[in-house]
N, C-alpha and C positions, 0 to 999 in steps of 0.2 A: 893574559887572556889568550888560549887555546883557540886557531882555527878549525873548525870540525868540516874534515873532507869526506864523511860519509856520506856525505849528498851532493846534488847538482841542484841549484837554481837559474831558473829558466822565466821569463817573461813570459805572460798569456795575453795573448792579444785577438782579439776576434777581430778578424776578414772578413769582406763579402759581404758583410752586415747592409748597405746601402745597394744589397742586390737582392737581397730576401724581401719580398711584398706585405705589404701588414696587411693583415685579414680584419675585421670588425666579426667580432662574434660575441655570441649573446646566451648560448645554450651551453652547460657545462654537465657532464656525466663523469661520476666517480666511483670506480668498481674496485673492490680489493680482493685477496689473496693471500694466501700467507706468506708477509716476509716483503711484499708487493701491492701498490698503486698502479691504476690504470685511471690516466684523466683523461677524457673524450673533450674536444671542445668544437661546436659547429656556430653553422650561420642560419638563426632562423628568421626569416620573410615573411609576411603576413603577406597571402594573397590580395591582389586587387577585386575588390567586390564592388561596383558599381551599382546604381538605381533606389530604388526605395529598397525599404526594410524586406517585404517579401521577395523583391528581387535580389538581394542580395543572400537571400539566407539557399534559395532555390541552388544559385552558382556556389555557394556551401555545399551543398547537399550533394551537387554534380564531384566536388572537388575527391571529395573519401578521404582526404587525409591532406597535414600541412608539411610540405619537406624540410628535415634540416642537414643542412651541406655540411658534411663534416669537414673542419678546415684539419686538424690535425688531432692524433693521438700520443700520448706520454706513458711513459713506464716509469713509477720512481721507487725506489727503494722509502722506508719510514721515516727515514733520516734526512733525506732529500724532500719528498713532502713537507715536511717539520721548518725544511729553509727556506722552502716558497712559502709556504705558510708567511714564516718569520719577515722575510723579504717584502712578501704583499702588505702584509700590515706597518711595517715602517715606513712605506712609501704612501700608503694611505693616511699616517699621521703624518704625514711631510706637507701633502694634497693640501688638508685641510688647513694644516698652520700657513699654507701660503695663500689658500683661496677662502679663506675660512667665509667669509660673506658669499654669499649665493652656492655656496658647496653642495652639491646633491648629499654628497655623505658623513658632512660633520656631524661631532657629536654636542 
């Protein structure tokens, strides 16, 4: 058996990781392109509305619209897409086979 020196391997290891903030986000936006994904994903807050029903639809009314904080945006190639994809759905059959009782999202 042949060593093959046409390459270098190297270890990938992610840093820093317990310096980066987790966000809770709830809104996701997905625009494409040819060739290209763009995933938007923010944070959206339901305003505090206080009082009775009329009162509160009034402070609606005042409000004109609800903000969402965008926490961050992604660019992914189709293939990349394809892995998150791939990725979110194995870890969501992971979820479920460990939490399967009271799961928000078994099946």
């Amino acid at each position: 058996m042949s060593d093959n020196q046409d390459y270098i391997s190297l270890p990938i290891v992610r840093v820093g990781l317990e310096d980066v903030p987790i966000h809770f986000i709830n809104d996701f936006t997905i625009q494409h392109d040819k060739g290209e994904f763009f995933l938007t994903v923010g944070q959206l807050q339901p305003p505090i509305l206080l009082g009775t029903l009329e009162e509160r639809k009034k402070q609606a009314e005042k409000l004109g619209y609800v903000p969402i904080k965008i926490v961050a945006r992604f660019g992914l190639t189709p293939r990349r897409l394809k892995e998150l994809i791939d990725v979110l759905q194995e870890n969501l059959r992971k979820y479920n086979a460990t939490f399967k009782e009271g799961a928000p999202y078994a099946d």
